[in-house]
N, C-alpha and C positions, 0 to 999 in steps of 0.2 A: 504494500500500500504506500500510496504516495504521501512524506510529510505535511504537503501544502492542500489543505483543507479546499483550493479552488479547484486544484488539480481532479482531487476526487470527485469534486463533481460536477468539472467537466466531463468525467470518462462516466459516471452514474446516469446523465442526464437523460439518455435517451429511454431510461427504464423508470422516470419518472411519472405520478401522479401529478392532476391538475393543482392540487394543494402543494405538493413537492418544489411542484415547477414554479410558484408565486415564493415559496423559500428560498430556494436558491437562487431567484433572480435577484432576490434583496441582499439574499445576502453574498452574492456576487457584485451587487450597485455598490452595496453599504454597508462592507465589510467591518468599516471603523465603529460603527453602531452596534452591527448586532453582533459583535464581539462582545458587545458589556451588556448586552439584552438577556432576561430572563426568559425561558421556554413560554412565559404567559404572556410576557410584554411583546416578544417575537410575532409570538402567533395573534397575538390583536392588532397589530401591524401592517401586517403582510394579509387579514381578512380568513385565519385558518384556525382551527382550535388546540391548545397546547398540546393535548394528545397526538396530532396531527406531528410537530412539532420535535416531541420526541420518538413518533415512530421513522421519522425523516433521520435524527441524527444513528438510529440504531440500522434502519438500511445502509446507510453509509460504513457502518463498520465498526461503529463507537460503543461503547458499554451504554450508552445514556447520554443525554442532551450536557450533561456536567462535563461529561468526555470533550464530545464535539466542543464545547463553548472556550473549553480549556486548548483545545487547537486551535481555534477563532485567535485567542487574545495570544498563544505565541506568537503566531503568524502578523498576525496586525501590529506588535509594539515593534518591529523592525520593520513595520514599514509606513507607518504615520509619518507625515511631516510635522511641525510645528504646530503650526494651524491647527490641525489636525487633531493633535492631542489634546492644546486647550477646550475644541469643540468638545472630545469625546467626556472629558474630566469636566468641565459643566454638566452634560447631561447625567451625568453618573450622580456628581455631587446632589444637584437638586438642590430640595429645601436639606438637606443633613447640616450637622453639626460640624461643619469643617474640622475643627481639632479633632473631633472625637473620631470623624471616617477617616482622618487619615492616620491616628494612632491604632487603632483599630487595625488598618492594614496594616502597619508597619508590625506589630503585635503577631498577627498571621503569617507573615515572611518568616520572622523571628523562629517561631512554631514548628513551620513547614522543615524550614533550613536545618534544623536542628533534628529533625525525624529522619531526613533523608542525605542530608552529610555523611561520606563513607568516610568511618573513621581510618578505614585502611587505606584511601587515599590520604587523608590527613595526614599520618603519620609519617607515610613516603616521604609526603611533603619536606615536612620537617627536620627529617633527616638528610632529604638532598641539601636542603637548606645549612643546616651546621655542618655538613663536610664540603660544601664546595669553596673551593679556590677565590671566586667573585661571583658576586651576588648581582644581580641586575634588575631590577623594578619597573616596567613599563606599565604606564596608564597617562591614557591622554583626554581630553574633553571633558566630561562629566566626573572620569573614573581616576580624575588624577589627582585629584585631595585623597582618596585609600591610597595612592601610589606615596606620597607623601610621607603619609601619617604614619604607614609600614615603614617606609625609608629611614625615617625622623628615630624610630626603635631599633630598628637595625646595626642603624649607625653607630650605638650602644655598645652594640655586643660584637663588631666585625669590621673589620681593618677595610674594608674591599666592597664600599657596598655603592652601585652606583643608581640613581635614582635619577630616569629619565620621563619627563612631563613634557607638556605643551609644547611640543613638537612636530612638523608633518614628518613624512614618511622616510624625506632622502637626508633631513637631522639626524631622524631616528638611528638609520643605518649607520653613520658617522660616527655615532655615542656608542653602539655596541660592536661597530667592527674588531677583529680581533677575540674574541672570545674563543672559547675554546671547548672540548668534552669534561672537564673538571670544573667548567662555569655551570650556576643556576639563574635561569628565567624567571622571573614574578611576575608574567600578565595580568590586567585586567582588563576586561570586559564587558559593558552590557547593552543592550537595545536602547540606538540605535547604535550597530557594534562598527567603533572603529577600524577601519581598512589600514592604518597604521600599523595598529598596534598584532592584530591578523599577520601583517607581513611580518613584522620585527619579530612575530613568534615562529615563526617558518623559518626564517634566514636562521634561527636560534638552535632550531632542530639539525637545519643543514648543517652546522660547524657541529653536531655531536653534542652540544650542553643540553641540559634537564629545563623541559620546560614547566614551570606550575602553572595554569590558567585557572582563573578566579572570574568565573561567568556564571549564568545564569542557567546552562544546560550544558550538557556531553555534548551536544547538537550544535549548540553556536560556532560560529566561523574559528573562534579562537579555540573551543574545547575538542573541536578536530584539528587542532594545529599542538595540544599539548600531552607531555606524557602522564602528566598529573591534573586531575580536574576537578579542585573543591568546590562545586554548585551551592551558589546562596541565591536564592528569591530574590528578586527586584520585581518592582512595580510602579507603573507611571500613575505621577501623581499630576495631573496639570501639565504644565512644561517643563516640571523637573520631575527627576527620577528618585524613587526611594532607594537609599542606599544602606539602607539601616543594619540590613540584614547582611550586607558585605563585610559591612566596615567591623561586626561581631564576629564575621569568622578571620578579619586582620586580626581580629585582640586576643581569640584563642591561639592563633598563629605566635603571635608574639608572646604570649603568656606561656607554651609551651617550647617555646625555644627560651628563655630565659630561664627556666625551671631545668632545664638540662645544661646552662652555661651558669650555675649560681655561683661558683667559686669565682669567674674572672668578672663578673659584676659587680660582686662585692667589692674587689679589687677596685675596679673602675668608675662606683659610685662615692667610694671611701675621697678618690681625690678630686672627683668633681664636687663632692659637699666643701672640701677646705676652701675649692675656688670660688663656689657661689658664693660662702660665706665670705672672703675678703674681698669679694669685688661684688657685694650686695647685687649679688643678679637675682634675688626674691627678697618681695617687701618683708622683714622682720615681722612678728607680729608680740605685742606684748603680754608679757607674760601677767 
């Protein structure tokens, strides 16, 4: 079966029903909508009854309309435009609670990511991680504050750690030429997935270094580009992207390689405290 939800039914169509056929025309028009439409909202829509609806998403091949809708909205956040997405995130929003629907979601990512994170990818992780030679960080656009914030700990605990942002693609190259099979990769990634960072993880593989990618599925351009693939949830919030549930599996990342480098930390925090302390790089506070 084909990943892209349009594909299947293109090739279904000719074994459609008249109800079938007013479904898939909509949601071949108006992919971006009925991605975040409920089987009831769907079907009052398009003039069909929810039943209808989900016997449509189960000919198709799905367990159930929850299936198909959950293929709707991968397919749709890599391919909204801007525009596009404020539309979708208005309608979605409504009359809601703005704080409350978007902590809510980010609550649910949190949830998801945390059931379905392989821990034995994890661990890989972070073993390539503390034995390689140089460390390399890629995230660019949305995803380069996690590239950062990782780099920013890193930097900590490893002599070699290079943290590359806000760059196109022939930068890119320039920052990581030279690497080697005893280098690791840190990509990230999410919808709309940068073509950057996609290459930079490829050229990575081709010189023989480890790559970790940090997306949102096995399936993204960059989780077929790496040897390691910790999946965290994202979700579009408006015109920005929730990253809540990324930035949580950075801090297990970093919490689990610190936990195994505790001796030379200790070391390395012992003389950064004398320095903050005599060159007041944190406000005192009294006693």
């Amino acid at each position: 079966m084909s990943n892209d939800i349009l594909d299947i039914i293109k090739q279904r169509q000719p074994k459609f029903s008249k109800g079938q056929r007013l479904i898939a025309k909509y949601i071949t028009e108006e992919y971006d909508k009925a991605a975040f439409m409920t089987a009831n909202r769907l079907g009052k829509t398009v003039g069909v009854s929810e039943s209808t609806v989900v016997r449509f998403a189960v000919d198709l091949g799905f367990d159930g309309y929850p299936s198909m809708q959950k293929a709707m909205q991968e397919m749709v956040l890599n391919r909204l435009t801007s525009v596009q997405r404020i539309e979708v995130a208005n309608n979605r929003i409504g009359d809601q609670d703005v704080v409350s629907m978007v902590m809510h979601s980010d609550m649910e990512k949190l949830r998801q990511t945390g059931e379905t994170l392989s821990r034995e990818e994890f661990n890989a992780a972070v073993n390539a991680i503390i034995n390689a030679k140089r460390v390399y960080i890629l995230g660019v656009r949305s995803a380069a504050p996690l590239a950062e914030f990782l780099g920013y700990y890193l930097n900590y605990m490893f002599n070699n750690v290079h943290t590359v942002t806000g760059c196109g693609t022939s930068e890119m190259f320039e920052k990581i030429v030279g690497m080697d099979s005893k280098d690791v990769v840190i990509a990230f990634s999410f919808p709309r997935y940068s073509s950057a960072t996609t290459k930079g993880a490829q050229y990575a593989r081709s010189t023989g270094a480890t790559v970790i990618g940090i997306t949102d599925n096995r399936e993204s351009p960059l989780g077929l580009s790496s040897d390691h693939v910790l999946c965290a949830k994202s979700d579009m919030v408006s015109l920005v992207d929730s990253l809540v549930a990324p930035l949580s599996v950075v801090n297990a990342l970093i919490v689990a390689i610190a936990s195994r480098r505790q001796k030379e930390l200790h070391r390395t925090f012992e003389s950064l405290e004398r320095i903050w302390d005599q060159y007041n790089v944190y406000e005192k506070q009294e006693k």
